[in-house]
N, C-alpha and C positions, 0 to 999 in steps of 0.2 A: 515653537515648532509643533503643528499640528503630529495626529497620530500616523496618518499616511506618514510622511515625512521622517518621523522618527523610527517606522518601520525598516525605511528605505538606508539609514544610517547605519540601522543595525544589521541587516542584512549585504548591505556593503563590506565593515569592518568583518564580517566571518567570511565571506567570500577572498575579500583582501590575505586573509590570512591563510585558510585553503589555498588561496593558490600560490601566494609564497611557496608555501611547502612543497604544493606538488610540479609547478611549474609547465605545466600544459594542459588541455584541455581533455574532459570527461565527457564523453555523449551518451552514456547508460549509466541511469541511477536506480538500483534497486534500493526497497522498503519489502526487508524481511519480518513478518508476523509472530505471533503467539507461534514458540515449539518449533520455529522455522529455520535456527539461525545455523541448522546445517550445512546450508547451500554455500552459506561465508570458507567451510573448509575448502572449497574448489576455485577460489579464486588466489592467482598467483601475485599472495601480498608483496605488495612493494611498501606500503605504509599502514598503519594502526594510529587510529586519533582518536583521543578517548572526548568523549563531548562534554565536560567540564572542563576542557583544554580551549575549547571554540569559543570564543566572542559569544554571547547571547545564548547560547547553544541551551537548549532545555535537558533537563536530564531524565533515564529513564528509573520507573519507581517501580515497574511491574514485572513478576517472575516472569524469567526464563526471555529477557529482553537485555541484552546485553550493556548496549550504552558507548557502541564503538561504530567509529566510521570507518570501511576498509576502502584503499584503494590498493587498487592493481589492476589484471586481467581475468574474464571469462571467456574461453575459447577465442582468443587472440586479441579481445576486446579491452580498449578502457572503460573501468566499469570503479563506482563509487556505491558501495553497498552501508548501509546504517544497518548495523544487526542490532534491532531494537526503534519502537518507536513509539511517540507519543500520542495519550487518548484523550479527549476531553473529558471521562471521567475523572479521569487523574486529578482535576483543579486545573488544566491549563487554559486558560483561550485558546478560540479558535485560532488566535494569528500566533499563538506559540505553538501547537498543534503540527502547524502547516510552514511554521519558520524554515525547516529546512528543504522543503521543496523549494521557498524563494531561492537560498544561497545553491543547492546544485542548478539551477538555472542560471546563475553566475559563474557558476564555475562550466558552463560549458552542456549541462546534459539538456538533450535533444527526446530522451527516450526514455519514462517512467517506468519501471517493473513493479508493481505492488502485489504483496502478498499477503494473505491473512486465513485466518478458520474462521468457522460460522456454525451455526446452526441451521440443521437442514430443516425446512419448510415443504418443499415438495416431495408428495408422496412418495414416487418414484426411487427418490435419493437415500440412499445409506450411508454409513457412516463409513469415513476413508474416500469416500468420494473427491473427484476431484471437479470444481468450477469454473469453467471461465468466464468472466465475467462482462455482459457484453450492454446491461444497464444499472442504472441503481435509482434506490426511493431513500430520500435522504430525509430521513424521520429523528436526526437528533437535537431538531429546535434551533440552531443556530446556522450561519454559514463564514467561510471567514475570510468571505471576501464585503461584510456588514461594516457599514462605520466609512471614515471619511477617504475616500477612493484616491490610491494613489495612480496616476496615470503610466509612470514607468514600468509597472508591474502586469498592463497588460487592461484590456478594456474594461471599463465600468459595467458592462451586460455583458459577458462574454456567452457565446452559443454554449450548448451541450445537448445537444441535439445528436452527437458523437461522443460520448463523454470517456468508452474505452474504444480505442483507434481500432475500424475495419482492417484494415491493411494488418496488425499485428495481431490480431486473433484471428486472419487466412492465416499466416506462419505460425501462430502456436495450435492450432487445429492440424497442418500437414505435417510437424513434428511430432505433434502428439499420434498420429497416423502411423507414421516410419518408425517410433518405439512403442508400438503397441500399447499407448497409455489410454486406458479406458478415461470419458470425460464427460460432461454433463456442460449445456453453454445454458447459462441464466443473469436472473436479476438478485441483484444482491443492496441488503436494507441495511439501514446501521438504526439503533437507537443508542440512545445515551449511557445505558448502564449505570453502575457494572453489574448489577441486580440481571439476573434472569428474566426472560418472560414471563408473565403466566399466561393460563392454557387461552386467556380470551384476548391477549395480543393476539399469542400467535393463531389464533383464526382470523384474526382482524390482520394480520402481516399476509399469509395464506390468500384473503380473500384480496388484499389489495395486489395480487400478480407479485411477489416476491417469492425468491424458490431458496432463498436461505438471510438469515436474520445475524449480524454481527454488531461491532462497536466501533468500527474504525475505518480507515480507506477513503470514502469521500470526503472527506474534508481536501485531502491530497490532491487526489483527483483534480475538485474543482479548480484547488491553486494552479495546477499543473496545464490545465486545460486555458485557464487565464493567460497564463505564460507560452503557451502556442508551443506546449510539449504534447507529445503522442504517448498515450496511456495504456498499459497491458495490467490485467489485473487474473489473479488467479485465489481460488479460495480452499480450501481443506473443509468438507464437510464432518464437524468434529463432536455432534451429538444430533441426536432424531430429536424434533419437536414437533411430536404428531399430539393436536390437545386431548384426542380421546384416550393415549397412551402414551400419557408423560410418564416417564421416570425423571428421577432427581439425576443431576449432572454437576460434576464437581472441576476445578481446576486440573486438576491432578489425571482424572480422565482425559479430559480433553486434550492435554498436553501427550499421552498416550498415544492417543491418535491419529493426532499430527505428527508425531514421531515417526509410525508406522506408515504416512502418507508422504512420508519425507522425499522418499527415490524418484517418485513418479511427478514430484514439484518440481524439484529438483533437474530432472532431464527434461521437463518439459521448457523449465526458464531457460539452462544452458542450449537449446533445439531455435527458440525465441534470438539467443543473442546472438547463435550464428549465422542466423540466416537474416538479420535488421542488415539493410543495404541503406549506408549513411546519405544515400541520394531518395533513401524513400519516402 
């Protein structure tokens, strides 16, 4: 059994088993970030899967990342939320990374929500900022859709040309609108981490069009995009990295911030899931 192949096993057998449990179909999967896993209190749990319970399922090793899948409802919606999720820093492959985008593709979802903080890059940006995110420069050396191509999973080149869906940042742009949520739309980079920049990345991030520098997200993305899902991404700008006036920046801050950036992620995803028209 080549590696394509036995991805497609494994990601069967956790699908198989999701939907045992839940017995109908999911069209909204969110991927809540670092400090994010507030947004999980507003959904009206129907289930709780701990991810060492799932087939293959990776587990999370990073604060303040939970390690649970919820299903239920967001504003009347079925929606399968991961509060917590996995980085390539961590040690995992990219195809463990991005494992659970395959299986909610099997289990039904239509509609990625991802969320994450970053570091702000463009002048402009402060901290509490909010992003949406409408490209990205994928600067963390790998991709995980490398290695021997499994055809069920979705084409061997797939476009990104569109990599976060037009269509769902007009409705999180005219929600963000009608709750007065101030918002910034940019490009967002990932590097491998977990180390910090220093000041001559981030010129070199700055110079190459990037308006905030994170660890995570595309890898998601691109599975997602493979799988002929439509992609919302939104970001918390959660420390300035301007290089002529770096300060040091710590976990513990950051997680701060995002806290404080909580409400306005928060009403902007729930504004997102009520207006996704399942013929869109």
């Amino acid at each position: 059994m080549d590696q394509g192949q036995s991805l497609r096993r494994k990601v069967d057998e956790a699908a198989a088993f999701l939907n045992n449990k839940i017995g109908y179909k999911i069209p909204i999967g969110i991927i809540l970030g670092t400090g994010l896993g507030k947004l999980a209190e507003d959904v009206e749990l129907e289930q709780e899967i701990l991810y060492h319970d799932i087939p293959h399922f990776p587990v999370s090793t990073v604060e303040s990342h939970e390690g649970k899948l919820l299903i239920g409802k967001i504003e009347g919606k079925p929606v399968v939320v991961m509060q917590g999720r996995f980085h390539f820093y961590e040690g995992y492959t990219m195809q463990e990374v991005t494992f659970p985008v395959r299986v909610m593709k099997e289990i039904g979802v239509e509609y990625l929500l991802v969320s994450n903080v970053a570091g702000g890059l463009n002048p402009l940006y402060r901290e509490g900022d909010l992003m949406i995110m409408d490209d990205h420069i994928n600067l963390l050396g790998d991709n995980p859709l490398r290695g021997v191509n499994e055809p069920s999973f979705g084409p061997r080149f797939p476009d990104m040309s569109e990599p976060y869906n037009k269509g769902l940042i007009a409705i999180a742009e005219k929600a963000a609108l009608e709750n007065h949520i101030p918002f910034k739309r940019g490009v967002y980079a990932a590097m491998t981490g977990p180390t910090l920049e220093t000041r001559a990345e981030y010129r070199f991030l700055r110079n190459i069009g990037a308006d905030v520098i994170g660890m995570s997200t595309i890898p998601e993305c691109i599975v997602a995009n493979q799988s002929g899902m439509k992609v919302f991404g939104a970001t918390i700008v959660s420390d300035l990295c301007f290089p002529d006036n770096l300060k040091p920046a710590t976990l513990e801050a950051i997680i701060k911030v995002a806290n404080g950036a909580q409400p306005n992620l928060t009403a902007l995803m729930k504004g997102v899931i009520r207006n996704i028209d399942f013929r869109f």
